[in-house]
N, C-alpha and C positions, 0 to 999 in steps of 0.2 A: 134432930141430928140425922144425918143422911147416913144409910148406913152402907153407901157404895164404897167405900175407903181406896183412894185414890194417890198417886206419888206427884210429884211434882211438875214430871212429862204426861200428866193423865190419863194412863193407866192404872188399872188394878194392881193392888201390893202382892194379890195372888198369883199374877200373870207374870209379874217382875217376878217370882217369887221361882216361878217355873222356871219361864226362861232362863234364868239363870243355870237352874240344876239342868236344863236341858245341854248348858254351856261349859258346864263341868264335868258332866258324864260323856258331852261330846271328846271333849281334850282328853280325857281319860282313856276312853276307847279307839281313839287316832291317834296319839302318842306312845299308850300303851301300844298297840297291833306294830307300829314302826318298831319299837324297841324289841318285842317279842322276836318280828320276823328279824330285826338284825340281829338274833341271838342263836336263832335255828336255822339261819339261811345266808345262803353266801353268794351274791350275783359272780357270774362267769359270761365270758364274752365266745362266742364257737369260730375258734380261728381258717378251721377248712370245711368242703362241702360232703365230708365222711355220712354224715348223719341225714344227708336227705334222702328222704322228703319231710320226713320227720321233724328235724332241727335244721335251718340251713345255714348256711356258712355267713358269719356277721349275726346272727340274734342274740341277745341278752337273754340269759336263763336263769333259772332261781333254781342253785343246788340245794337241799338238805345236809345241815353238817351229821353226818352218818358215821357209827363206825365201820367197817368195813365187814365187819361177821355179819351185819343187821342184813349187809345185801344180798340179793336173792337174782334165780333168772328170769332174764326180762328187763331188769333194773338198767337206766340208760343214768352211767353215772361219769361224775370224774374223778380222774385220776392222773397221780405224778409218778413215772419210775422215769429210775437215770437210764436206763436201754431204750425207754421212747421217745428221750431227748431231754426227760427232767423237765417238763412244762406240762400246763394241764391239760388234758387230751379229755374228749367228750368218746364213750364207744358203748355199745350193748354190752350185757352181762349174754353168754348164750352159755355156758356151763361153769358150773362150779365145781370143787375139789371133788376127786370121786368118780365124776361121772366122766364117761366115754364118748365125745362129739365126734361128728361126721357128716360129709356130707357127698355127695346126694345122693338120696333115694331115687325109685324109677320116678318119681313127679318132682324131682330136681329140690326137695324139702333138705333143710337141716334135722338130724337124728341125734338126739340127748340119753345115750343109755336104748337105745335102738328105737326108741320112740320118734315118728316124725314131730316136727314144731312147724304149724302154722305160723306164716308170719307176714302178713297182710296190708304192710308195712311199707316191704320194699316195691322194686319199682323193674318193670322189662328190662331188660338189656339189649341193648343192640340188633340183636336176632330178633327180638319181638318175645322171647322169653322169661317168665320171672322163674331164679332159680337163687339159691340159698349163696350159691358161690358159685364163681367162673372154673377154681380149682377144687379137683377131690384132695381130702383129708380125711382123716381117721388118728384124734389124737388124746390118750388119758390125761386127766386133768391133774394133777396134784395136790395133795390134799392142803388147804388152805390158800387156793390159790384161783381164781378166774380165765375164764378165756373170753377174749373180748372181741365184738367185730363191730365195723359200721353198719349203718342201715343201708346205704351205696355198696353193695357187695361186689361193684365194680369199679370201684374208686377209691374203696378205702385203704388204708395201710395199715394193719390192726396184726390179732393175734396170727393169723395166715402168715402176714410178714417177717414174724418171727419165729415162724417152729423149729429152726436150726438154732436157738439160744438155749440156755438154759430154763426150763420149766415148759418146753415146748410150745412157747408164743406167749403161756398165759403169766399171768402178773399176781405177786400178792396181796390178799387182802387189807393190808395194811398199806395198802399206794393209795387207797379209795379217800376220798374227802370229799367225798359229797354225793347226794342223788339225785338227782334233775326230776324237778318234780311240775317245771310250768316252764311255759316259753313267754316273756315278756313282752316284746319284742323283736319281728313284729308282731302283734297280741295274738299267740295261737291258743293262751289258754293254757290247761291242765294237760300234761301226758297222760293217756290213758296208758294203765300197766297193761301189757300184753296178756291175751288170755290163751294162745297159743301154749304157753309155759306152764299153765295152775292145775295141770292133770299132775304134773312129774313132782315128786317127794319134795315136801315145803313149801308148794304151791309159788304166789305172787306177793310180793309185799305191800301192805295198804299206803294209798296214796297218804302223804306229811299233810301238816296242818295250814296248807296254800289258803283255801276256801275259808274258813275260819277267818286267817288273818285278814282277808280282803273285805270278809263282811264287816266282821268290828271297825277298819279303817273307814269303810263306805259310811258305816252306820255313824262315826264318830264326826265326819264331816259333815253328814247330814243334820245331825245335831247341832254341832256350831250354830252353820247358816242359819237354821229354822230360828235356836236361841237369838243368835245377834241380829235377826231380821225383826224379832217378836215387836223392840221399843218404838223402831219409824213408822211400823206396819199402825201400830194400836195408835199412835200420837195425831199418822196422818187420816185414823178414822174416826177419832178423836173430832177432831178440827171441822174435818165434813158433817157431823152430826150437830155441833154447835153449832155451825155454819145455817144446818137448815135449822134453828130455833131463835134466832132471831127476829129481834120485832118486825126490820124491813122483809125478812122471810116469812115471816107471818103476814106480813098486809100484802106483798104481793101473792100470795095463795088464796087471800081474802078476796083480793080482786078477781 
């Protein structure tokens, strides 16, 4: 009695046996990762060119459903108030409640609590100069509340725009729905959190579980494929091996 124990399609029962579990741990881990991320995550589409270079105007992003205490500066999140039109608007975190923003220093830097912020991000202006803002400001934050700019510090329309409203431009925390934590589309990948900001009280907030998600998804498909390729790959090596043991294979070798 042979002891290769073989199915029907002529492979191994142990091969059938994997494959299989390779094919359920795949759907596991690509359906799971879809489900996860649409639990934690929220696509947004970036309706203006505020955020470049950064984000540009038209990309798909994967916000973080966040509550709005979570966020920290630095953080490039979104946000809805009825003063900035009640739709969701993409902007930097550049101070939170408390602190005292300003801008500029003699090297044209934004100041958080008189600290300069590196922010390596934006992009010259016109002059040929990179500077934090076109305009000087000098404004306290309120407690529970954000001030927000674009990365285009010459194009955007953010918290600058509004320091004649109430809270002085900035918005509160509870407008926040989200943190941008990857650019999908076109694929730029992960934002890095700014490190200009992780000197100043509560540092940077750690990047959400983008990478994670991607890998189980990757991994889960790669599984599939490997599993449901396992039965034609073996059937059709199968077939070639029988192929060379036959008699006419045997006499013409003979010959």
């Amino acid at each position: 009695m042979s002891g290769n124990i073989r199915t029907k399609g002529g492979h191994g029962r142990l091969g059938s046996a994997l494959s299989g579990l390779a094919v359920a741990v795949g759907c596991v881990l690509f359906l799971g990762g879809f489900v996860w991320g649409a639990l934690l995550y929220q696509p947004y589409s970036v309706p203006t060119d505020s955020m470049t270079p950064t984000i540009d105007v038209g990309s798909k992003i994967l916000a973080q459903r966040v509550d709005g205490d979570e966020v920290r500066r630095g953080d490039v999140v979104v946000f809805t108030d009825p003063l900035w039109g009640d739709s969701p608007m993409v902007k930097r975190v550049a101070a939170v409640g408390g602190d005292t923003v300003a801008c500029c220093d003699r090297d044209g830097r934004l100041t958080v609590n008189g600290t300069p912020v590196e922010e390596p991000y934006l992009r010259p202006g016109p002059d040929g100069r990179t500077t934090a803002s076109g305009t000087e400001f000098s404004v306290p934050v309120p407690a529970g509340n954000l001030f927000l700019l674009g990365d285009d510090r010459h194009t955007s329309l953010d918290s600058r725009t509004h320091m004649e409203e109430a809270g002085q431009g900035s918005v509160p925390r509870s407008t926040v729905v989200g943190r941008v934590d990857a650019v999908v589309w076109p694929a730029k990948g992960l934002l890095d959190r700014p490190t200009g900001f992780a000197g100043l009280p509560g540092g940077i907030s750690e990047p959400g579980p983008v990478r994670p998600l991607l890998t189980a998804i990757a991994a889960g498909a790669a599984l599939v494929l490997a599993g449901g390729a396992y039965g034609p790959v073996a059937s059709r090596l199968t077939k070639r091996r029988t192929a060379g043991t036959t008699p006419g294979a045997r006499e013409k070798v003979g010959t």
